[in-house]
N, C-alpha and C positions, 0 to 999 in steps of 0.2 A: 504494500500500500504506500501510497505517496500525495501527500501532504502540497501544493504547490499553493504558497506564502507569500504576498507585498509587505514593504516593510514600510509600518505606520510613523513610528516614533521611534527616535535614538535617546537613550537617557546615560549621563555622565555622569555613572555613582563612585566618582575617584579612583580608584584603585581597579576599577570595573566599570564595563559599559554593559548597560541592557538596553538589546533590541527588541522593538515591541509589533509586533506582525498582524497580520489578518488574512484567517485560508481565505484563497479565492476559489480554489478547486482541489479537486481528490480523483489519484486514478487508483483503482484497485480491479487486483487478480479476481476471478469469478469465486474462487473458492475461498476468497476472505468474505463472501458477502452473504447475509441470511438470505432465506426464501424472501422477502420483501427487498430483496436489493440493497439491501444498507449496510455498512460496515458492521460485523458479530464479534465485538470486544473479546469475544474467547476464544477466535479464530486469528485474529491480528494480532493478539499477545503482545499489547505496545512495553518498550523497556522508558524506564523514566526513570530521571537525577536523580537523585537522591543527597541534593548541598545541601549546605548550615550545618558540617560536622557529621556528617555521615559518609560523605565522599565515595557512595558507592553506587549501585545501577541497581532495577527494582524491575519489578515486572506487576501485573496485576491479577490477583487470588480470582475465586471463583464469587460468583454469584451470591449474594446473602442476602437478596429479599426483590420483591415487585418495591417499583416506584411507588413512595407515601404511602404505601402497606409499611417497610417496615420503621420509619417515624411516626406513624398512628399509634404504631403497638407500643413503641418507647413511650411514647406521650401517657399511654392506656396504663401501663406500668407503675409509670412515675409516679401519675394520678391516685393508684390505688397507694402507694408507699406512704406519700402525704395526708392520707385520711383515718 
């Protein structure tokens, strides 16, 4: 999968510059993509930084919940703790 980025804004954090982007487009292989044609986070397997003292690369775990299913239940939880 590939990512293709304009670059918005350059920032001069002294010691560091951050570049600050915006995708304009995405091309992807067939077999990163769900039945509905959209990038499948568990088939792309993106790797990501891991800075501020950790200095190392990361990848992303599996699935832990439906969208606001599982912040309802946290909230449903909490709810109960506090009563």
């Amino acid at each position: 999968m590939r990512l293709n980025a304009g670059w918005s804004k350059v920032v001069d954090l002294g010691l560091h510059t951050m570049f600050i982007g915006e995708i304009v487009g995405m091309v992807a292989d067939s077999e990163f993509l769900s039945p509905n044609q959209l990038p499948d986070i568990e088939k792309v397997r993106p790797m990501l930084w891991g800075s501020f003292g950790s200095v190392a690369y990361y990848n992303i775990g599996h699935k832990l919940g439906d969208a606001f299913s599982v912040g309802n239940e946290l909230q449903r939880s909490q709810t109960r703790k506090s009563v």
